[in-house]
VEXKOLDO-187434 format. One line per 2 residues: number of its first residue (from 0); their letters; for each residue x, y, z of C-alpha. Coordinates in steps of 0.05 Angstrom, whole numbers, always signed. Each point is the difference from the previous one (the first is absolute). Last residue first. Example, Ala and Ser with C-alpha at 12.3 -4.5 7.8 and 13.67 -1.06 7.14 Angstrom:
% residues 2
1) SA) +273 -21 +143 | -27 -69 +13
END
This chain:
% residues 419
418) XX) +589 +1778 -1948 | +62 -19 -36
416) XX) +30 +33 -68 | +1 -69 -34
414) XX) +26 +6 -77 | -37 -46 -50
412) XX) +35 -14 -44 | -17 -9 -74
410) XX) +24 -51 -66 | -43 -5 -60
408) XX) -20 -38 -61 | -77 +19 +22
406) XX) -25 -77 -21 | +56 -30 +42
404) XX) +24 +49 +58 | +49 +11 +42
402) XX) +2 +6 +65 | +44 +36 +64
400) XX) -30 +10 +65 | +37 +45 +52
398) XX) +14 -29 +77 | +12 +59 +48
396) XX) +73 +10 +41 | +22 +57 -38
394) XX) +51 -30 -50 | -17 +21 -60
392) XX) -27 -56 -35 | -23 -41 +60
390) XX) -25 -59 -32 | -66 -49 -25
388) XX) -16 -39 -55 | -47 +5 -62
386) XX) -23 -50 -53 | -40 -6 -63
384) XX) -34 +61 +19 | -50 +36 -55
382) XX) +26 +62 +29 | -44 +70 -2
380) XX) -77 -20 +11 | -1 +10 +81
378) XX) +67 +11 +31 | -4 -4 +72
376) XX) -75 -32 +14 | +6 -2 +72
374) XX) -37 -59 +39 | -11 -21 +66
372) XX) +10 -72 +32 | -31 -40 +51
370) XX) +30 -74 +15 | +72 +25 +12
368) XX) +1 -14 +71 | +15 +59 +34
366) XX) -64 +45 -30 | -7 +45 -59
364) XX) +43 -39 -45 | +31 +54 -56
362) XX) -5 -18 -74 | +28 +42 -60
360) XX) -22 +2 -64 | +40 +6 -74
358) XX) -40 +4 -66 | -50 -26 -35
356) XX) -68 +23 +5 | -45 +7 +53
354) XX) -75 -13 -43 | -25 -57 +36
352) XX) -57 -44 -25 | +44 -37 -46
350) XX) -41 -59 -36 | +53 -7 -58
348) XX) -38 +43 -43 | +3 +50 +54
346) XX) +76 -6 -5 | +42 +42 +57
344) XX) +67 +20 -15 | +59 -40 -2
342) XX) +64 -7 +34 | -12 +6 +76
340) XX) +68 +16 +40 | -12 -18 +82
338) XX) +27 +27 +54 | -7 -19 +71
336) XX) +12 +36 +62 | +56 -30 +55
334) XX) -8 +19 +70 | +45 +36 +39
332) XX) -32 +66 +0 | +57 +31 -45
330) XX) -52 +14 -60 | +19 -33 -60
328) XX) +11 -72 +39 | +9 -44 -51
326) XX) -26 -63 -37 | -8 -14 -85
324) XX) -50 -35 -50 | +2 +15 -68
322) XX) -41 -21 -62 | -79 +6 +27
320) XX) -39 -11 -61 | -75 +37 -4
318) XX) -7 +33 +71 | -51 +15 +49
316) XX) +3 -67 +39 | +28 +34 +63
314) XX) +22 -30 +62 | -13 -78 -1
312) XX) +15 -23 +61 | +32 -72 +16
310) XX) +24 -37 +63 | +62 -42 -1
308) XX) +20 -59 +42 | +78 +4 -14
306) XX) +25 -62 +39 | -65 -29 -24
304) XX) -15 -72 +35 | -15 +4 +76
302) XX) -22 +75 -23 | +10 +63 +39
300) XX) -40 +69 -12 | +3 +23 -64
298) XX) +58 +39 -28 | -27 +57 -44
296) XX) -12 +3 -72 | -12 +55 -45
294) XX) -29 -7 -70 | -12 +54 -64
292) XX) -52 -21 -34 | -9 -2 -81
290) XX) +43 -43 -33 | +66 -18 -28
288) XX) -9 -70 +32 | -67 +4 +40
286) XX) +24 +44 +53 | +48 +47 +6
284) XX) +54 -24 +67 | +15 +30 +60
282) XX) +36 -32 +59 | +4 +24 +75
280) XX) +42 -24 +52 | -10 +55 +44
278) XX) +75 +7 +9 | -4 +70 -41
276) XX) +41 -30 -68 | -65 -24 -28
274) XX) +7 -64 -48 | -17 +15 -83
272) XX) -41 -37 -47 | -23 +9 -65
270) XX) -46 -54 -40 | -51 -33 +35
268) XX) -39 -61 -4 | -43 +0 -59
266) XX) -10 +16 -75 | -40 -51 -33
264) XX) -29 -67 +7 | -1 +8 +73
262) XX) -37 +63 +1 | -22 +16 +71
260) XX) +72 -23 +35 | +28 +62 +24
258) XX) +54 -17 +49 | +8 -74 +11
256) XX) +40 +18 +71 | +64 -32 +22
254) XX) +21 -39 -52 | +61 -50 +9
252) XX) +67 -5 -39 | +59 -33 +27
250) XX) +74 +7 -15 | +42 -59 +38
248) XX) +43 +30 +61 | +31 -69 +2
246) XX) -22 +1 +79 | -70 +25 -14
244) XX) -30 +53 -35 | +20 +50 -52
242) XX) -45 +54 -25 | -57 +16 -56
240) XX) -64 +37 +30 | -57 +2 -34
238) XX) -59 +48 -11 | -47 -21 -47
236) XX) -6 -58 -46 | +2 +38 -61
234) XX) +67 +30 +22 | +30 +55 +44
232) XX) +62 -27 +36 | +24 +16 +71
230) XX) +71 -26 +9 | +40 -25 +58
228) XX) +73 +17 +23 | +31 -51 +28
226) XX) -8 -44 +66 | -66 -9 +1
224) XX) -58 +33 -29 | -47 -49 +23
222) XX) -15 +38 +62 | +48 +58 +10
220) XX) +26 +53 -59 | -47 +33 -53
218) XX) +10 -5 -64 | +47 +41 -55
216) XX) -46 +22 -47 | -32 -29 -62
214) XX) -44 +16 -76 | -40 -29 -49
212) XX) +2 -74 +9 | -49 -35 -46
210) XX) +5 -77 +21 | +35 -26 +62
208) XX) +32 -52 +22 | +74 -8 -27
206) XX) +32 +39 +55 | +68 +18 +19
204) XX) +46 -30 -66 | +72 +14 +7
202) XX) +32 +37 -59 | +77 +0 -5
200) XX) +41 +52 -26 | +65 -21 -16
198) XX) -21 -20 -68 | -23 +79 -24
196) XX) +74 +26 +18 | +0 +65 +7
194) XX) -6 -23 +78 | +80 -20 +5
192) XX) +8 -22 +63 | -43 -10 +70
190) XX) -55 -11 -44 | -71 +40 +17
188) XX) -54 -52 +18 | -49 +1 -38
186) XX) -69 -21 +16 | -66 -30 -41
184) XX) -70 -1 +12 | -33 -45 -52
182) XX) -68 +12 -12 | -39 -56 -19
180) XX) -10 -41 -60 | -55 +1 -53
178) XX) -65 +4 +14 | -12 +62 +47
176) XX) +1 +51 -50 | -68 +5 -5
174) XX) -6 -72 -38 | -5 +46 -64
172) XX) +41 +50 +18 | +57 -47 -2
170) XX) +56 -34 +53 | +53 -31 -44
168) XX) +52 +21 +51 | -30 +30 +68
166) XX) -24 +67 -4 | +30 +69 +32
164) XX) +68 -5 +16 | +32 +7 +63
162) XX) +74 +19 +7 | +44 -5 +65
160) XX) +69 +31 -6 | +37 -18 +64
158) XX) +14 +57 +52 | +70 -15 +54
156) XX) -19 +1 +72 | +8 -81 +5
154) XX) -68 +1 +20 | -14 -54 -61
152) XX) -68 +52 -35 | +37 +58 +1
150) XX) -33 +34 -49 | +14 +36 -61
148) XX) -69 +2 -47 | -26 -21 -59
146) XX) -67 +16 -35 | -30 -26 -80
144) XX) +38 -64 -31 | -53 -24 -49
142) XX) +32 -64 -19 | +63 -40 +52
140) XX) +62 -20 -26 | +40 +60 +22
138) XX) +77 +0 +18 | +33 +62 -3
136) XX) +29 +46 -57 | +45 +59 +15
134) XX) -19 +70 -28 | +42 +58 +7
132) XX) -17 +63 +19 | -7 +69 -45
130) XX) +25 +63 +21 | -16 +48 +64
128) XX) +26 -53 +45 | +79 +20 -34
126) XX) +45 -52 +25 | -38 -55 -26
124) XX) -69 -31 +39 | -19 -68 -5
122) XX) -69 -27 -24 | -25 -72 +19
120) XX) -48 -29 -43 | -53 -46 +0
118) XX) -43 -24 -61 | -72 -33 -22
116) XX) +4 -79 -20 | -52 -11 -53
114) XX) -56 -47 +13 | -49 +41 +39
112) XX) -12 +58 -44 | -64 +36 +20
110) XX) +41 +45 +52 | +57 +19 -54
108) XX) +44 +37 +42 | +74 -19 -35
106) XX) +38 +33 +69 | +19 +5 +67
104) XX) +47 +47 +21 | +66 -16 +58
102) XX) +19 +69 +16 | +77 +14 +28
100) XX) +6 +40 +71 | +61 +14 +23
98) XX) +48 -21 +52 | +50 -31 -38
96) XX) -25 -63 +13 | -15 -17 -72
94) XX) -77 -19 +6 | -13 +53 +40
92) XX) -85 +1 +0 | -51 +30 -34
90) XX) -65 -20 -25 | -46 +5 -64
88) XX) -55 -22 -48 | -36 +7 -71
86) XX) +42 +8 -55 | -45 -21 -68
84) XX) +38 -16 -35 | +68 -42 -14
82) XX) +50 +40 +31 | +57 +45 -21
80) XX) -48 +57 -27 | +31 +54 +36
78) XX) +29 -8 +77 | +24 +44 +57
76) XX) -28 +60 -41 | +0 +65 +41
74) XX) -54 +50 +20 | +15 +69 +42
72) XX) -47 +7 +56 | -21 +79 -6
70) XX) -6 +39 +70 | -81 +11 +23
68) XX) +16 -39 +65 | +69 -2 +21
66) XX) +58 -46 +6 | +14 -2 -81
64) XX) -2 -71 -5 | +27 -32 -62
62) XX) -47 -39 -47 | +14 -70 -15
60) XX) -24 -41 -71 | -7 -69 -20
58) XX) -26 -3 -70 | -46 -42 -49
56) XX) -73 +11 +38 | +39 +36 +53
54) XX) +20 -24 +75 | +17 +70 +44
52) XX) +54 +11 +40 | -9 +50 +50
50) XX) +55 +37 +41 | +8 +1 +78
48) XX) +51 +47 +24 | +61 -19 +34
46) XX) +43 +24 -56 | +19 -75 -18
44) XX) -22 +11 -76 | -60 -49 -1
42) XX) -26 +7 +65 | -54 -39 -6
40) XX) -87 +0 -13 | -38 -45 -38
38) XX) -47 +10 -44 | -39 -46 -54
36) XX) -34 -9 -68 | -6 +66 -31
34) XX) -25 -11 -73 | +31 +41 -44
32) XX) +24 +57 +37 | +6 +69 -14
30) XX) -43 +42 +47 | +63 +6 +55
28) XX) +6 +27 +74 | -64 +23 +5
26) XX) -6 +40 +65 | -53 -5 +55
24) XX) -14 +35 +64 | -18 -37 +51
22) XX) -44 +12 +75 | +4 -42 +62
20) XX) -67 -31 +10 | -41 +29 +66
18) XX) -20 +63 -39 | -54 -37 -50
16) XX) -48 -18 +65 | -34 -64 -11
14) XX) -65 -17 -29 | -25 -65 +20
12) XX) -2 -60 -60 | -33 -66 +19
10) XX) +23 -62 -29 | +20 -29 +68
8) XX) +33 +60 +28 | +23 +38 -51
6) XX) +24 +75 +14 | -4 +30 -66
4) XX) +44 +71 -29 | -19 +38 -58
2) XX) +55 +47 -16 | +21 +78 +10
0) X) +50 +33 -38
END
C-alpha cells in the first residue's frame, strides 16, 4: 500500500517519491488490551531473541518471539491485578545479578491525584518465566508516578532506576498544575544485598525544578553534562537537561530551549522527547505538552553561554496528540529517521484543519543537518499509540516498529522489508 508522504521545509509540503521509504507489512500481535500503556522490548527467556513486554491497564504481560514475520507471539501474564491501578510504566534491568533481566513497573496512575503517593515495583522471575512473577515493594513517596528508566546516570557502568512523575505534590488543575510543588526526579540505586528488601533501596532526589514532566532520555554528553550521565527532560518549561556539575558532582537542572510557549496558562512546553543515536546531535520533542507539532532540534552554532545552543523546526503540525517519540535508522543510510505514534484523531470542533488521523508516521531529514524532513504516513487510522519502540525482531539487520494502542486496545508491528 501506498501512503501520503510531505517533504517540509518551513511549513511547506513537496511531494516526494513513495519508493524511497523502506516498505512494512503489519501484523497485530494482540486486540485484547485494556488500555495499552507502554512497550518495551527484552529478551525475556534468554533465547537471544527480543520479546515484548507490554504495560496493561491492571496486568503486565510478555509475548514470546516467534523469529518470523506472520508467526503467532504467544502471550503470558508476568503480573495480574497485584498493583494499585492504573499500571502505567516500565524498564528492565538485573537487579539480582544473575544475569537476567527483572522489570521494575510503575504504578497507582491517577494523573489528577496529586496527594496520594503512586507505586514502584520490582518483579522477579521463578524458575518457570512463562508463570507469574513476584512483586517486591520499593520506595515511592512521590504522586502521579508516570515513566522510569535504567540509566547510568554515576558512570560506574551499573543502571540506576530513575523515575519521573508527572505533577508536583499538591499541584491542581486549577492553578494549571503548576501551583503546587515541583517535580521531583528521583534515583535508585540498586543495593549491593538483599534488593527484596523495600528499606535498602534508597531514593536520591535529581531535580526538584520543574513542573509537568511527561517524559525523558538519557542526555547528551559534553558541555554541562559532566562527568555522569545527563538527562533530557520534557516539561512545561521546555527542554531541560538534568546532570551533575562541579567537584561534588551536585545534580543541576537548566533549560535549554522554552519549547512551545503560545499558551502559558495552559498546555505548553513539550512533552516527549528522545536524543538521535546518528552523532548529529539531534533531539525531537511534540510540542505544546501532548500537542500538536512534532519538533526537531539541531545544534546551533556556538554560544559563549549555551553548551547546547539549540535550533528549532517544527516539522509537521498535522496531528491531534503526539504520544510517542522514537530515533533509528530504518533504512541502513546511516542516519537516524524519526517515528512518531499520534493517539487521536483529528477534531474539527477543536479547530483541526487536518484530516491525517491517528496512527504511526515516519520522518526522514532530506538534507545532512536534520532541518528538512519528509513524511510517511505508516499506519494511518489503525493504532491509537500510547507508545511504540523500536527492534530487530527477526534478526535481519532492519529496525521493526512495535505499538500499541489506547483507544484501538491493540498491539501491531510493523515488519521492515527494506527498500
Amino acid at each position: 500500500m501506498r501512503y501520503a508522504i510531505l517533504a517540509w521545509a518551513i511549513g511547506v509540503p513537496i511531494p516526494i517519491c513513495a519508493a524511497e521509504f523502506p516498505r512494512f507489512t503489519t501484523q497485530e500481535i494482540d486486540t485484547g488490551l485494556t488500555i495499552g500503556y507502554a512497550v518495551l522490548v527484552e529478551d525475556i527467556d534468554g533465547d537471544k531473541k527480543p520479546d515484548i513486554v507490554v504495560v496493561d491497564q491492571h496486568k503486565v504481560v510478555w509475548y514470546h518471539n516467534p523469529g518470523q514475520p506472520g508467526q503467532a507471539w504467544k502471550k503470558y501474564t508476568i503480573l495480574d491485578g497485584k498493583t494499585r491501578p492504573d499500571n502505567v510504566c516500565i524498564t528492565a534491568l538485573d537487579i539480582t545479578g544473575d544475569g537476567r533481566p527483572e522489570l521494575v513497573l510503575g504504578a497507582a496512575w491517577k494523573p489528577a491525584d496529586t496527594t496520594t503517593h503512586g507505586q514502584l515495583a520490582w518483579l522477579k522471575r521463578g524458575p518457570d518465566v512463562t508463570q507469574e512473577w513476584t512483586m517486591y515493594e520499593l520506595p515511592c513517596d512521590e504522586p502521579s508516578i508516570h515513566r522510569i528508566r535504567a540509566m547510568d546516570i554515576d558512570g560506574d557502568g551499573k543502571p540506576e532506576i530513575v523515575h519521573v512523575p508527572l505533577h508536583g505534590r499538591g499541584a491542581t488543575a486549577k492553578g494549571n498544575f503548576t501551583d503546587g510543588k515541583p517535580v521531583r526526579i528521583i534515583a535508585m540505586k540498586v543495593p549491593a544485598q538483599q534488593p527484596e528488601k523495600k528499606d535498602n533501596w534508597k531514593p536520591i532526589v535529581l531535580s526538584e525544578q520543574l513542573h509537568v514532566c511527561h517524559n525523558f532520555y538519557p542526555g547528551p554528553q559534553g558541555g554541562f553534562a559532566r562527568p555522569g550521565r545527563s538527562i533530557l527532560v520534557a516539561s512545561y518549561e521546555g527542554v531541560n537537561l538534568v546532570y551533575p556539575e562541579g567537584p561534588d558532582n551536585a545534580w543541576t537542572t537548566r533549560t535549554l530551549h522554552a519549547a512551545n510557549q503560545t499558551n502559558p496558562k495552559g498546555n505548553r512546553g513539550a512533552s516527549e522527547i528522545k536524543l538521535s543515536n546518528d552523532g548529529r546531535g539531534l533531539m525531537a520533542t511534540i510540542e505544546p505538552w501532548h500537542g500538536h507539532q512534532v519538533v526537531v532540534y539541531t545544534p546551533g552554532p556556538p554560544h559563549p553561554e549555551k553548551a547546547f545552543p539549540l535550533q528549532r523546526h517544527v516539522i509537521d503540525e498535522q496531528l491531534r496528540w503526539g504520544h510517542a517519540v522514537w530515533f533509528a535508522d530504518l533504512d541502513g543510510d546511516g542516519r537516524d529517521e524519526l517515528i512518531i505514534g499520534v493517539r487521536d484523531d483529528p477534531n474539527p470542533k477543536a479547530g483541526d484543519q487536518h484530516t491525517q488521523r491517528r496512527g504511526v508516521r515516519i520522518y526522514r531529514s532530506t538534507d545532512a543537518r536534520g532541518s528538512t524532513w519528509e513524511r510517511y504516513l505508516l499506519d494511518e487510522g489503525g493504532v491509537a499509540v500510547e507508545d511504540l519502540t523500536v527492534a530487530d525482531f527477526n534478526g535481519d539487520g532492519r529496525p521493526d516498529i512495535i505499538a500499541v494502542g489506547r483507544q484501538t486496545k491493540n498491539a501491531r508491528i510493523y515488519w521492515n522489508q527494506g527498500q
